[in-house]
TORKOL-4160 file (C-alpha; in steps of 0.2 Angstrom, whole numbers, padded with zeros to 4 digits, m for minus):
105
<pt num="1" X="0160" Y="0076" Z="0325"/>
<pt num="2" X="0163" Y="0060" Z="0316"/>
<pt num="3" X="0150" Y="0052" Z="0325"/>
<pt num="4" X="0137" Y="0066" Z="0317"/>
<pt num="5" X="0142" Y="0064" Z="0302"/>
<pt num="6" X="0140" Y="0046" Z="0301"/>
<pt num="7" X="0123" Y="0047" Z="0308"/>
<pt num="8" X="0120" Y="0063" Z="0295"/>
<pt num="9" X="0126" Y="0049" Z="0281"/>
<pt num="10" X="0114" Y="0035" Z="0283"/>
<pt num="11" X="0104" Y="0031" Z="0268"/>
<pt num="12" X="0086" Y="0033" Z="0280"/>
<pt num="13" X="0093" Y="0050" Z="0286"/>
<pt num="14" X="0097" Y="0057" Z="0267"/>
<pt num="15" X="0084" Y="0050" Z="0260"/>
<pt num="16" X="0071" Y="0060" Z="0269"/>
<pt num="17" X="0082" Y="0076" Z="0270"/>
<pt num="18" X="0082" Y="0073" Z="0250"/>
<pt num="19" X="0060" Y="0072" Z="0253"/>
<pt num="20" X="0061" Y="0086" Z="0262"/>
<pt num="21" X="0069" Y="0098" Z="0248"/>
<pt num="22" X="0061" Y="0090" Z="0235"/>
<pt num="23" X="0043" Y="0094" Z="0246"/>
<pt num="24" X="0050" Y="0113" Z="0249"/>
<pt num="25" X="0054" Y="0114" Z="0230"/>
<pt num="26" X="0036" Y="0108" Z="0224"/>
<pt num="27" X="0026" Y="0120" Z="0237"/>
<pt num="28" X="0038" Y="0134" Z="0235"/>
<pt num="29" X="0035" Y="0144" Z="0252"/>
<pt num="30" X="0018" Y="0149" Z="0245"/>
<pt num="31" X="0026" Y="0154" Z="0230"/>
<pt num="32" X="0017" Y="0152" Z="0213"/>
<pt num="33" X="0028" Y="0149" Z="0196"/>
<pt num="34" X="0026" Y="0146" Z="0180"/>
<pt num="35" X="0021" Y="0130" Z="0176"/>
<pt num="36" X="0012" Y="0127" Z="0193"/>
<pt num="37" X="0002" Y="0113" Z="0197"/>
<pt num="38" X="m0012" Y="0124" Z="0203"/>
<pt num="39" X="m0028" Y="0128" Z="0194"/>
<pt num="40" X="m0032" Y="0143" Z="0184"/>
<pt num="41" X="m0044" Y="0152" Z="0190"/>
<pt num="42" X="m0063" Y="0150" Z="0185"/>
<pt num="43" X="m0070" Y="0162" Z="0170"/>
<pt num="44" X="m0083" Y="0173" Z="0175"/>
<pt num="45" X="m0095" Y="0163" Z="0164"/>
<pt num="46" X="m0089" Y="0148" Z="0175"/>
<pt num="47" X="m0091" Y="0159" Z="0192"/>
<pt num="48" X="m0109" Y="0162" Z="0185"/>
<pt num="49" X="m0113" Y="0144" Z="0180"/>
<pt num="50" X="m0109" Y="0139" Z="0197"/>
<pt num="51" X="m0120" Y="0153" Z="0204"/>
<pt num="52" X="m0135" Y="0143" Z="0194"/>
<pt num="53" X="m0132" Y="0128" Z="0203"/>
<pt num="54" X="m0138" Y="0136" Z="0219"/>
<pt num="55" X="m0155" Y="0133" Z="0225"/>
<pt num="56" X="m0170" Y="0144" Z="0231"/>
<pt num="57" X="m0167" Y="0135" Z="0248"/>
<pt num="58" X="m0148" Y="0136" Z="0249"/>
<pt num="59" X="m0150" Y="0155" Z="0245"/>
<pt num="60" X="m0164" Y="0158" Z="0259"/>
<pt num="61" X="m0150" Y="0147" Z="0270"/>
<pt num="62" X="m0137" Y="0159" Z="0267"/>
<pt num="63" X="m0148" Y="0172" Z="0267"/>
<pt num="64" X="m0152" Y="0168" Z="0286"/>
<pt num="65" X="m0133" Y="0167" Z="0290"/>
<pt num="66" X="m0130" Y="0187" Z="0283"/>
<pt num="67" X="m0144" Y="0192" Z="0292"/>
<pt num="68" X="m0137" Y="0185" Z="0308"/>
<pt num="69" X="m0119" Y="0192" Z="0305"/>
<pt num="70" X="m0112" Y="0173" Z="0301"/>
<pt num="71" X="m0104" Y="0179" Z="0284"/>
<pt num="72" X="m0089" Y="0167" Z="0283"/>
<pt num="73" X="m0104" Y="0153" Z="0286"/>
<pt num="74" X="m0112" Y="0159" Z="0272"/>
<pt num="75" X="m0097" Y="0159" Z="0262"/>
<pt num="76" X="m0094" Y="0140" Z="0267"/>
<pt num="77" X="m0111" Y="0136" Z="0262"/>
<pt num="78" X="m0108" Y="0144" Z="0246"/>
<pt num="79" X="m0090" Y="0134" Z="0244"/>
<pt num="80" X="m0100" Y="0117" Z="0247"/>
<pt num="81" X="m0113" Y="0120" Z="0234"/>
<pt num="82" X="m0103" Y="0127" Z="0221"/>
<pt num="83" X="m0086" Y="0122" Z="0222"/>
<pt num="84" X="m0080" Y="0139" Z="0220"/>
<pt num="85" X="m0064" Y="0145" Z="0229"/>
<pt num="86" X="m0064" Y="0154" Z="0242"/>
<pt num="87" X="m0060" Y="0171" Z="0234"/>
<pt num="88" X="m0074" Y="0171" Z="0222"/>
<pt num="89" X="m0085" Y="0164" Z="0235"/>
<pt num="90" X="m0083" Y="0178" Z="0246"/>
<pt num="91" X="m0085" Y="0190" Z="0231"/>
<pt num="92" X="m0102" Y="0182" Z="0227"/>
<pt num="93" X="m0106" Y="0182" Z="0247"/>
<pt num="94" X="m0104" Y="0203" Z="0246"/>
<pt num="95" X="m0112" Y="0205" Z="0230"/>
<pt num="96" X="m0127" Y="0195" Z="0237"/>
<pt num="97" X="m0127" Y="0205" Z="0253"/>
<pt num="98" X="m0124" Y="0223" Z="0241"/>
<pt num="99" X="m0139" Y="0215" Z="0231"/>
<pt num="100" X="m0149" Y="0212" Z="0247"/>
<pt num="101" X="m0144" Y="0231" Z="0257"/>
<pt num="102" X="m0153" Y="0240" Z="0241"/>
<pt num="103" X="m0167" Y="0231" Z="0240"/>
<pt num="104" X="m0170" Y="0234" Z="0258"/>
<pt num="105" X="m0166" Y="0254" Z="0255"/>
């Protein structure tokens, strides 16, 4: 028992049992508090700024992967044109594809 405990004591060993709270503490299982390093969700006028940014070509491009049931590669193409997050780039995907489904009714 001693033996573990001088292994558990050595500066190298605490050290990283001390990185690895501190790590848990700033990611917090997931966790979001107040105070939290991440960012605050874009505005809709931000959301729809970064819709601008899209081009006739991109949309056509993403148009091609709805039509061929690829949604989530339509959603990625979306990410890397806008910088939008995940969650509001797979709202805009469904609006686009609603947009699309009554024009084609």
């Amino acid at each position: 028992m001693e033996d573990y405990l001088d292994k558990i004591l050595h500066p190298e060993v605490l050290f990283t049992l001390f990185g690895v709270f501190v790590l848990g503490q700033i990611t917090a299982g997931g966790r979001r508090k107040a105070g939290s390093l991440s960012p605050t969700p874009p505005t809709p006028e931000e959301i729809k700024a970064a819709l601008k940014k899209v081009t006739l070509s991109k949309w056509m491009e993403i148009d091609a992967e709805l039509d061929a049931r690829k949604k989530i590669q339509a959603i990625k193409l979306l990410r890397e044109v806008t910088g939008l997050g995940l969650k509001d780039s797979k709202e805009a995907i469904e609006a686009r594809q609603r947009q699309r489904d009554m024009r084609h009714h």
